[in-house]
N, C-alpha and C positions, 0 to 999 in steps of 0.2 A: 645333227652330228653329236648333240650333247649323250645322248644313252650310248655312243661307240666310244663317248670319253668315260662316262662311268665304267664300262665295260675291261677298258684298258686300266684305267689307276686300282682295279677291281684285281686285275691282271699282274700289276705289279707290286701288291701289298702282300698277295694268296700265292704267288707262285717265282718272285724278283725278293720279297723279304724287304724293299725298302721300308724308310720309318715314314712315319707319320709324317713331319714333317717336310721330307721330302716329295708324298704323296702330294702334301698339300700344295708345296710349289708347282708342281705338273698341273696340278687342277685347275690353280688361277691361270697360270700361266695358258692353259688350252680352253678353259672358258673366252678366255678373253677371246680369242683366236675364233670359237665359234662364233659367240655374238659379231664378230667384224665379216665374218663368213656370209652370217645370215643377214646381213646388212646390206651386202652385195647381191642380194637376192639365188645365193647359193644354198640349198638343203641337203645334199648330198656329198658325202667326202670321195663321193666318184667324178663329182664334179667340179674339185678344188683343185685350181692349175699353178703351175707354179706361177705364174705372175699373178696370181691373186696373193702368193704369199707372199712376192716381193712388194710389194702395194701394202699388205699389211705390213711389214718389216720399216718401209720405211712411214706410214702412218704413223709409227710407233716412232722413229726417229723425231717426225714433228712436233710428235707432241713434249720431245725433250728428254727421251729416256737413254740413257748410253749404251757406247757400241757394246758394250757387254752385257747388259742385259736383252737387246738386241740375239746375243749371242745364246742366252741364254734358253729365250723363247724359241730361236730357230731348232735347237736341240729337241724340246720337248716337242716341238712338232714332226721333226725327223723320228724319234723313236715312236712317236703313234704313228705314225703313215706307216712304217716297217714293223709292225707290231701288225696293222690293219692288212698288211700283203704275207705278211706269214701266216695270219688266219686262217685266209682266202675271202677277209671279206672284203678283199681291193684286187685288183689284176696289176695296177704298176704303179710303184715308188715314187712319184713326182718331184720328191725331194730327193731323191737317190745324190744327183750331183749338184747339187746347193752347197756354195762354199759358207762360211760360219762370216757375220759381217765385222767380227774383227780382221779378215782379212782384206775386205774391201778398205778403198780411199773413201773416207766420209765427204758425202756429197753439201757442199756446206745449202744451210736454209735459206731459203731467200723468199723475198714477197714479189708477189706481180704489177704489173704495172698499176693497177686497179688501186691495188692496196698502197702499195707509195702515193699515189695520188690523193687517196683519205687520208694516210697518216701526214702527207706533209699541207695539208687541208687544215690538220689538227689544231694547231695555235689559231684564235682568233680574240678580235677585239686590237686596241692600241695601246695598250697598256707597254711599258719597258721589257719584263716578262716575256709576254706576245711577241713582241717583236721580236725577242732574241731567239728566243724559242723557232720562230720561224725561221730564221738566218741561221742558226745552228742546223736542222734539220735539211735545209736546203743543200746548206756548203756540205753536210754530209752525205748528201746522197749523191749531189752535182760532181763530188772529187774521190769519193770512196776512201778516206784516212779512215788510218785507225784511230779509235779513242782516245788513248794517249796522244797521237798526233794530232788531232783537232782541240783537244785540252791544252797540249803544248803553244799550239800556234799561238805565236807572238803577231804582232799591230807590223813591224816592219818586213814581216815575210810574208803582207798581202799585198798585192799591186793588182784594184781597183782596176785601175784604167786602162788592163788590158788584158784579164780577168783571168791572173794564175794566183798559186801563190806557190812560196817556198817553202817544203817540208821536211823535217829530220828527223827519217824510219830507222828501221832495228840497224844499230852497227853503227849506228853516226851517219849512213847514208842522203845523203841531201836530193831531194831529187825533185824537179818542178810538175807542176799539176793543173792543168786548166780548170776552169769551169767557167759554165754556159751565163746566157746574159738574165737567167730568172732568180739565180743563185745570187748574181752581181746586186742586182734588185736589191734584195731582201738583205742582204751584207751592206749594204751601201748606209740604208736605212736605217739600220739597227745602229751602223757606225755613228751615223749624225745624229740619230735623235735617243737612241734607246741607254747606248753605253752611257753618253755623261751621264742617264738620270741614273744609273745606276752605281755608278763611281763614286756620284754627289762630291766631285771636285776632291775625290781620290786619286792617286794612277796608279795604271799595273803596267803590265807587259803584254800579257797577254789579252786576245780579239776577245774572247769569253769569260765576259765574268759575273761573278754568284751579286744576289743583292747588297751585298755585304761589301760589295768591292775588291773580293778579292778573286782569285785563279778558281774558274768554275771546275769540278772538280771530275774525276772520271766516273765515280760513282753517283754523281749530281747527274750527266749525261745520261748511264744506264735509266735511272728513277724516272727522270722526264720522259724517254723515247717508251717504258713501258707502259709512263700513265695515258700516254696519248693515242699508244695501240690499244689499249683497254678503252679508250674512249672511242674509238672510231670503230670499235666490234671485231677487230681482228684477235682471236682468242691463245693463238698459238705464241711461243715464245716471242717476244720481240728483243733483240739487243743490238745495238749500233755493228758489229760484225755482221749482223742482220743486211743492214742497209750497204756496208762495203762489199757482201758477197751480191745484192740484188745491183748495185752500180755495173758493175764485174758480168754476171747474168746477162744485164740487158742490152751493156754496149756491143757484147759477145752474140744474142739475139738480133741485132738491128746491122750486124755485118763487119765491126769492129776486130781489125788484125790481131792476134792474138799478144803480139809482140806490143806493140803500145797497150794492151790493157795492162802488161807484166808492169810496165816503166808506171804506168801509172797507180799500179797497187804497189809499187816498190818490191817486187818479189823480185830476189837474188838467182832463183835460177826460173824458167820459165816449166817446166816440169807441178811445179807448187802452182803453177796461173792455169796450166793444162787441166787440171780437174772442174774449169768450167766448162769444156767441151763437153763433158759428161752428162750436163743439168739441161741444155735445149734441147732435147728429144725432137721438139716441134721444128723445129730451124735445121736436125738432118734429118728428118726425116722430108722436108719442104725439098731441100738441096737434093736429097735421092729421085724426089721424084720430078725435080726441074729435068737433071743433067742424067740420068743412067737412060739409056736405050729402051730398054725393059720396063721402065717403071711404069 
């Protein structure tokens, strides 16, 4: 496809008048697009479908780039494919109705089960550290809080022995939160042995705290979850939002009513928890072909 891009930015310097500059944004930007083309074992721009360019679209989200530059790439792909059909060296527009993905709901990232399972692998050995490390990443991914709200959590709004705790989201919102008995585990643990050595007969308030003894911090959080995704090979962005949208993902995968994931991510209206319908592909497309006649 690369000489129908020369051909085109060729196209638009000699007979469009753009500048230089602008040439050159088209170029990277449709380079890129070919090589991820030619990667999917596509050589022909007769043979690029549009879900090959939604697949790069959101490639391109994983790897961290924003909806606008998203938006920006979809354009220079839309004006070569309409560029390539006014030629005549295409028969049809395949982007013709591709809307621009600033207008889409961003589908938030999330990791698979595979990948949770290494990264919350990550902490090892018995160190204070380790251990906290583990109990943090667990309680994170076991109850899906935001960063703030796991940094916030105070010692009295966990109750151990019957394995919720109390959390206070956007608006002062209070609202209780379970988690399972592997999270309880590693929270338990880190409670009896890790925190004092960490405190060294300080006190705080709060469940998580830095070696220093004090309020482990929200940027302390970020630093840890990415050094542990870099350690377990997972290369794409990792951020604790990461882990609250992969909580969310999988209890929504494994059958979980949509209305208790809302209470449990604390979202105000369930519209904002509805754009995880949108991320298991695999779960309707399973249910289509359980339940439809046809399928």
């Amino acid at each position: 496809m690369l000489p129908l891009v020369d051909q085109f930015l060729d196209h638009l310097t000699l007979e469009e008048g753009l500048s230089p500059k602008t040439r050159a944004a088209y170029g990277g930007d449709l380079a890129d697009f070919s090589r991820f083309v030619q990667a999917a074992g596509v050589h022909s721009a007769s043979r690029v479908t549009r879900k090959l360019i939604l697949e790069y679209l959101h490639a391109l989200r994983n790897r961290g780039l924003s909806v606008s530059t998203l938006a920006r790439r979809l354009v220079a792909i839309k004006v070569f494919f309409r560029y390539l059909v006014r030629e005549g060296l295409l028969q049809r527009d395949v982007t013709g109705v591709m809307e621009a993905p600033r207008l889409w709901k961003v589908l938030p990232g999330s990791l698979s089960v595979k990948e949770v399972d290494r990264l919350l692998a990550a902490p090892s050995g018995e160190t204070p550290r380790a251990l906290r490390d583990k109990a943090l990443l667990e309680l994170l991914y076991a109850t899906g809080l935001r960063v703030s709200e796991l940094a916030d959590l105070k010692m009295e709004d966990v109750h151990l022995e019957v394995g919720y705790l109390r959390c206070t989201g956007k608006g002062n919102k209070v609202r209780v939160v379970p988690f399972g008995d592997v999270a309880r585990k590693h929270l338990d643990r880190y409670l009896r042995e890790a925190r004092p050595a960490l405190l060294k007969q300080r006190s705080a308030a709060e469940v998580f705290v830095s070696p220093r003894g004090r309020k482990f911090s929200r940027q302390g959080i970020w630093k840890l979850l990415r050094g542990y995704a870099r350690r377990v090979g997972i290369t794409r962005r990792v951020s604790p939002h990461t882990l609250r949208h992969s909580f969310a993902s999988h209890l929504l995968a494994n059958g979980a009513p949509l209305r208790m994931i809302q209470e449990m991510l604390g979202h105000a209206d369930i519209a904002t928890t509805q754009i995880y319908t949108h991320v298991d592909e695999g779960r309707l497309k399973a249910v289509h072909q359980q339940f439809h006649p046809r399928a």
